[in-house]
N, C-alpha and C positions, 0 to 999 in steps of 0.2 A: 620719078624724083631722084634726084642727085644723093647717093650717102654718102656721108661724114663718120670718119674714125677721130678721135679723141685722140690728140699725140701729146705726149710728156715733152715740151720741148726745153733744153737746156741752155743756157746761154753761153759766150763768152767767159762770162763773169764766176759762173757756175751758178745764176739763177734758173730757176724753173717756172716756167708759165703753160698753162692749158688752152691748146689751141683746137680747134676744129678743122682739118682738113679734109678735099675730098677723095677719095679712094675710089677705084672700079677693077681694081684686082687683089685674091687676097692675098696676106700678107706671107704664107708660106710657098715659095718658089722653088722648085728644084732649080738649082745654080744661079740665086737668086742674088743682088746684087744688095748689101745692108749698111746703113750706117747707124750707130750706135754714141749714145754719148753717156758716160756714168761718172756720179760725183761723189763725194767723201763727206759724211754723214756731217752736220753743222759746219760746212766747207773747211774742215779741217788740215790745213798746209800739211800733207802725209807726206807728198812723192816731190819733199824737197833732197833727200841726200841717195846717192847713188843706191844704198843698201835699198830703199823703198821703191825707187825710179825700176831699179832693173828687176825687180818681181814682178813689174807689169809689162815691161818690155821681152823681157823671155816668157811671160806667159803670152804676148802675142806670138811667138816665133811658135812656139809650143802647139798653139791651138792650131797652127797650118799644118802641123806633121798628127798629130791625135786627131783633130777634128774634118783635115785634108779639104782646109779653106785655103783660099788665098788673100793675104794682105794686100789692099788696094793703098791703105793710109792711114797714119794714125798719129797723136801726137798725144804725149804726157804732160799736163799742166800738174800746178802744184795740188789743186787738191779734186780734180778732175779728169775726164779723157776724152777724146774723142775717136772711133773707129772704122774706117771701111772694109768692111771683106764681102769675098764673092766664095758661098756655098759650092760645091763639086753639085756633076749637075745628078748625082746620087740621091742629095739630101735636101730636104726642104723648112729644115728645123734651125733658124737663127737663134731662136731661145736658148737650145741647150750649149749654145759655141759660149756665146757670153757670158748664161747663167755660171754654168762650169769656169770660166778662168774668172769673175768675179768672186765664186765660192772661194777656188783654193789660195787667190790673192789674200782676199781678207785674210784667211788663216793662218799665211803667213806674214802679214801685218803685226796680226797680233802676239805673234811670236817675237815677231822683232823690237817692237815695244815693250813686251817684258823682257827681252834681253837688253835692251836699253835701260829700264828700269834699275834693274842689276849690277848691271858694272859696264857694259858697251857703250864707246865713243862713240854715235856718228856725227859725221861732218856735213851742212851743209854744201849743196854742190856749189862749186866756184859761182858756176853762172847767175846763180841764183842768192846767193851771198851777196851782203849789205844794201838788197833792195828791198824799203821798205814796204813794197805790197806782198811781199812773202814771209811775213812774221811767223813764226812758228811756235808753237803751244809748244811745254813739258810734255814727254811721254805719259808721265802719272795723269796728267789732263784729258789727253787727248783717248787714254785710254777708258778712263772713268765718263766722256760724254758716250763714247760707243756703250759705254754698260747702262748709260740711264739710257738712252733714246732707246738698247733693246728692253727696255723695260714695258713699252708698247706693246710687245709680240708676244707670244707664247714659246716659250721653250725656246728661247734665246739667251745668250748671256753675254753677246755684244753686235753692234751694228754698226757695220763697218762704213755700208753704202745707203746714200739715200734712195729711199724707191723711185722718188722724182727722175727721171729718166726719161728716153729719147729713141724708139728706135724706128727704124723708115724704111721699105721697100724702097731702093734706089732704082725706079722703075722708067726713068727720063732722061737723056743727057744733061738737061738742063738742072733738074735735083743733082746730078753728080756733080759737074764741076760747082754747083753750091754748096756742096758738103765739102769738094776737096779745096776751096777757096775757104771755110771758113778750118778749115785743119791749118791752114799754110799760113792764115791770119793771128792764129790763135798767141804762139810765141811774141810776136811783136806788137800786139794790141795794147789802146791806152791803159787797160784797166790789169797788165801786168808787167809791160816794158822790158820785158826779161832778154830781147835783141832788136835792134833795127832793120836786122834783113833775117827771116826766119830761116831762111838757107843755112845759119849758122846756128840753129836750135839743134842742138847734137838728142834731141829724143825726141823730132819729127822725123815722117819714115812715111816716104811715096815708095811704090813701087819703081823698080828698074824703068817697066813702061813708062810711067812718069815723073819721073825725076826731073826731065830735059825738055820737055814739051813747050813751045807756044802757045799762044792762047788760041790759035787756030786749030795749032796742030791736038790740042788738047781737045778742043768740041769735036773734031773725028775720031779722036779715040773717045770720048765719053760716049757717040753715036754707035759706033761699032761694038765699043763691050755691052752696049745697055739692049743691043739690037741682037746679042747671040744669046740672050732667055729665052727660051719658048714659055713665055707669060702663058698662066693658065687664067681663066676670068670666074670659077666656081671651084 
């Protein structure tokens, strides 16, 4: 009989639905291939102003030099994200890449909110200014839903991120370039219009390798990266 893993899957949108797919390899790989997608507790518009956007942007540059991944892709939505990276063929723990830059994100989230509380400006970013799908909560709001939703948990005293989450062995060509089609998608999609051609979303981020690619020339590099794992099957 065929098994089924339970995936958190996220959407576009940053909704979450529970899907069944099926799996025959498991999920920790030495130089494994992962995409990841994490959202912002009651889809809260967080990483609309550079000061928020770029704690998640250096914390991916971050985790390739500490955690000695490589960024495959990734793009910062307003109150969401979505990630590709590929584990060193050292380690076989995705968990701790993301868990670790989700932690200390938040942290300093919340840091920035009480300094915004206080007395700090920030500005919406241009691009993202006066489009009405990215309304933005007061800091005092946005702050006090992270403190009641961590009301839930123990020993918490705010919640930055919802659990609802996404993460995948990227173990197929064809799962990769789906994951890197819905990264490339994500900026210009109906349900945030924030560009017309995502090329111009200045916080989506392909790798050098793919940056340039054709759609042809892209299912040989999706074949060839997905083909240098040495997948284990137990």
């Amino acid at each position: 009989m065929e098994k089924k893993e339970e995936v958190l899957s996220t959407n576009q949108c940053g909704e979450s639905k529970k899907v069944r797919t099926p799996f025959t390899r498991p999920l920790r790989q030495k130089g494994g291939i992962y995409f990841y997608a994490g959202s912002i507790t009651n889809r809260k518009n967080v990483f609309v102003t550079s000061e928020y956007i770029n704690l998640l942007v250096n914390a991916f540059k971050y985790s390739e030099l500490k955690k000695d991944i490589k960024n495959l892709a990734y793009v910062v939505m307003p109150n969401f994200f979505y990630w590709i990276f590929k584990l060193s063929e050292t380690q076989d723990d995705p968990v701790s890449v993301f868990g670790e830059l989700k932690r200390d994100v938040a942290r300093e989230i919340i840091q920035n909110l009480n300094m915004e509380i206080k007395d700090a400006n920030f500005q919406v970013d241009p691009i993202m200014s006066g489009n009405e799908r990215v309304a933005r909560s007061s800091p005092q709001r946005i702050l006090a839903t992270f403190a009641e939703e961590a009301k839930k948990y123990e020993n918490k005293r705010y919640r930055v991120w919802t659990p609802k989450t996404e993460l995948r062995l990227v173990d197929t060509p064809e799962l990769l370039q789906e994951k890197l089609a819905a990264i490339k998608k994500a900026p210009s999609n109906d349900r945030w219009q924030l560009v017309k051609d995502s090329k111009k979303y200045p916080y989506l981020y392909l790798a050098e390798d793919l940056a340039e690619l054709s759609q042809e020339e892209l299912k040989e590099f999706s074949l060839n990266l997905v083909s240098q794992v040495a997948y284990t099957t137990s």
